[in-house]
N, C-alpha and C positions, 0 to 999 in steps of 0.2 A: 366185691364186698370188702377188701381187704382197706378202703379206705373208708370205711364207712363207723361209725365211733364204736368207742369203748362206754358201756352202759355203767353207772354204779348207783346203788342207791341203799338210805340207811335211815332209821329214822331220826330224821336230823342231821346237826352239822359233823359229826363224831367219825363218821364216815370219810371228811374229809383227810384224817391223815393215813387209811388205804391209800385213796386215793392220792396223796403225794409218795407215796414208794413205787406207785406205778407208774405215776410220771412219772418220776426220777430214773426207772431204768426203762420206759418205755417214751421219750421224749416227744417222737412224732407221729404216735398216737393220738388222734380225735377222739376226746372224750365230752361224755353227758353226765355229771352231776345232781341228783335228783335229792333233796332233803326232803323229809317227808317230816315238819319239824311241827307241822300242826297236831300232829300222834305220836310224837313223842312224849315219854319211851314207850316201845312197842310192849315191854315186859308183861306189864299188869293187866294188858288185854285179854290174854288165854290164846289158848294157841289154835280155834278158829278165825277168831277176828286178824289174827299175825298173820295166817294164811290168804285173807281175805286183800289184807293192808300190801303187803309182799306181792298177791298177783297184780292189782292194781297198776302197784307202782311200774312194776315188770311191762306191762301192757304201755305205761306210758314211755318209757324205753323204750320198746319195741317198733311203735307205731314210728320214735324219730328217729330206726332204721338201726338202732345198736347192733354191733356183732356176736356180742360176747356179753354179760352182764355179773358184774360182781356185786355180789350181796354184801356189800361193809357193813353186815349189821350180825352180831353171834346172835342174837335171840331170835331174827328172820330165817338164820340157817340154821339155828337147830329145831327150829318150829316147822320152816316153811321149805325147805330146799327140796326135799322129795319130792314131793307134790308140782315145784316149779319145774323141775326135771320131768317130772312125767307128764307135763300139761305143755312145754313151749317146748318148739324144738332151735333153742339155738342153747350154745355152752353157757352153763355157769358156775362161777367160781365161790364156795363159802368160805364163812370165817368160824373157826373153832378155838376154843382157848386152847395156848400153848403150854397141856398139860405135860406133853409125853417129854418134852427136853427138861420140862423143870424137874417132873418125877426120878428123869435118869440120871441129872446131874446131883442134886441134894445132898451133901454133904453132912447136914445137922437132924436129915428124915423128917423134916419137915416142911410145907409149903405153901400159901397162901393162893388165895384164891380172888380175886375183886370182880365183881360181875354183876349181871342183872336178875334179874329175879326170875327173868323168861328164860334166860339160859342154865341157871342152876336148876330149873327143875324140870326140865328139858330130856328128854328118854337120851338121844344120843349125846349129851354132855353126861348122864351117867354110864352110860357105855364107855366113854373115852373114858372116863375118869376112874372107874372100875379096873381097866386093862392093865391100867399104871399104875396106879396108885394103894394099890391092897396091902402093901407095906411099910405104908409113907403116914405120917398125919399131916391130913388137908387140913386148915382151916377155909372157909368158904364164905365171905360175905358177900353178901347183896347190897349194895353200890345205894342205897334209896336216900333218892334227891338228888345226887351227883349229876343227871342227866338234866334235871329241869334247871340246875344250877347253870350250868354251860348255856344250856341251853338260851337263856336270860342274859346272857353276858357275865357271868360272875366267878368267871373260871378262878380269878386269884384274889375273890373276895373271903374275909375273915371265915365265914358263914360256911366258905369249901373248908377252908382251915382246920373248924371244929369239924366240922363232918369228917375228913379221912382221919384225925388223930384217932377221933370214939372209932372207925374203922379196924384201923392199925393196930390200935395195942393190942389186941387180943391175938393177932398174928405175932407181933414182938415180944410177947409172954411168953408164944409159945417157940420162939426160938428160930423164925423161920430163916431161912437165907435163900429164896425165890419167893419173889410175887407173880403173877399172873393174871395180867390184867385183861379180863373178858368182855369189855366193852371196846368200839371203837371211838369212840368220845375219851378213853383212859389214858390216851398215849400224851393228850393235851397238858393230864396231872401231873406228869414228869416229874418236872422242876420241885412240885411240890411234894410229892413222893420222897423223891431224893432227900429232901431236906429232915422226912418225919423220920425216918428209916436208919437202922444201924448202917453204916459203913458196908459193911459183909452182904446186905441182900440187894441181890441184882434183881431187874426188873423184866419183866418178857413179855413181848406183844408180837399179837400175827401181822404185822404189815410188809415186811423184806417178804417172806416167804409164802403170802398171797400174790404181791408181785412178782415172785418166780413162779409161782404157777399161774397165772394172766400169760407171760410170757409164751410158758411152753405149751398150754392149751391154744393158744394163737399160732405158734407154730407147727402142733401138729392138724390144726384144721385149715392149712396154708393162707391164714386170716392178719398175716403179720402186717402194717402197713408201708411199703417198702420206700415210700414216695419222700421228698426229703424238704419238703415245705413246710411253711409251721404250723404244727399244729394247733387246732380253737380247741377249745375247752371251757364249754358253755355251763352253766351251774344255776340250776331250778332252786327254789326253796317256796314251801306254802306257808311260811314261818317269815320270820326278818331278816332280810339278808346281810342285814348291817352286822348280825353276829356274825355270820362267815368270813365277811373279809378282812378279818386282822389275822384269821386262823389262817388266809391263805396272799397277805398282804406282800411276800419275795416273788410271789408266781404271776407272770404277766401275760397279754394275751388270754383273758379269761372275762366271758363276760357273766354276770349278774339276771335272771328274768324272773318272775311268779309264775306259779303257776295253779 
């Protein structure tokens, strides 16, 4: 099994930058890519239908032999990862906001929050965020549009512009110096982030440290792939794949299919 792929899937193309930290430290790794971009964002579903959407996708991994399956999506895994855990038996890996570094690092006790709407109201996003944060002030927005904006191709269109400013300031009033960005589609806004953003606040996203645990779950289920041929890295979308491939336009060896 140990050659057999790496599962991911997310709704939509957002997923894609897990998915390049685990290439990046897992190179010769066979991976399957799944966008699920016609339900995007999972958010506003409720968190049946996430569940519903999540096993699905899970099942169509599965069937093309995945070993491991990472959820690149926060709203699937704070919705739906229990449940995936107690229904398939093979590992999987979720995605959580990276409350706990920001809460510990915060210098101004302050810190922001960007996310989806599925994940802020999400039982165990208020758990994490409870643990940490009971002396900090969160601010917390919901990200709405941001996804169908990507989504559409409009990542560094004016339209994102307005949208994260009215986002931001309410975070920049209040002083913060951590954002935390809860969407896997968020790491794309970077550049634009950086740009809206005091100087002082750093940014934080789970992708390194999803690809350190991919890793070490692969190695303690002796699932590592040891063989040193190159890896395929095949990549689904029920959506337009033409928005995918500028997001993943350095990485070669990758094919494009519908599904």
């Amino acid at each position: 099994m140990s050659t057999f792929p790496i599962g991911v899937f997310d709704s939509g193309v957002g997923g894609t930058s897990i998915w390049k930290e685990i290439h990046h430290l897992l190179p010769n790794e066979n991976t399957i890519y799944l966008a699920d971009s016609k339900n995007a964002p999972f958010g506003p579903k409720g968190k049946e239908a996430i569940i519903k959407l999540s096993a699905k996708n899970t099942e169509f991994l599965l069937n093309k032999k995945c070993k491991l399956i990472v959820v690149a999506c926060n709203t699937a895994t704070t919705n739906a990862i229990d449940y995936l855990r107690e229904t398939y038996n093979v590992p999987f890996i979720g995605i959580e906001p990276a409350i706990k570094p920001a809460a510990l690092r915060t210098k101004t006790n302050a810190i922001g929050i960007l996310a989806t709407k599925g994940t802020l109201s999400s039982s165990l996003f208020s758990k994490t965020s409870g643990l940490f944060t009971s002396n900090i002030n969160v601010i917390e927005q919901v990200g709405e549009g941001v996804v169908q904006l990507i989504e559409s191709g409009k990542l560094h269109s004016e339209d994102m512009k307005a949208l994260l400013k009215l986002y931001l300031q309410p975070m920049i009033d209040a002083n913060i110096d951590y954002l935390v960005l809860g969407c896997t589609h968020y790491p794309y806004l970077m550049p634009l982030l950086i740009d809206l953003l005091p100087n002082n606040v750093k940014i934080i996203d789970s992708g390194e440290a999803v690809a350190r645990q991919t890793k070490a779950v692969l190695k303690q289920n002796n699932l590592l792939n040891t063989e040193t041929t190159i890896a395929k890295n095949i990549f689904f979308s029920n959506g337009n794949p033409e928005v995918m491939k500028p997001l993943l336009d350095e990485i070669y060896n990758v094919d494009y299919l519908d599904f």
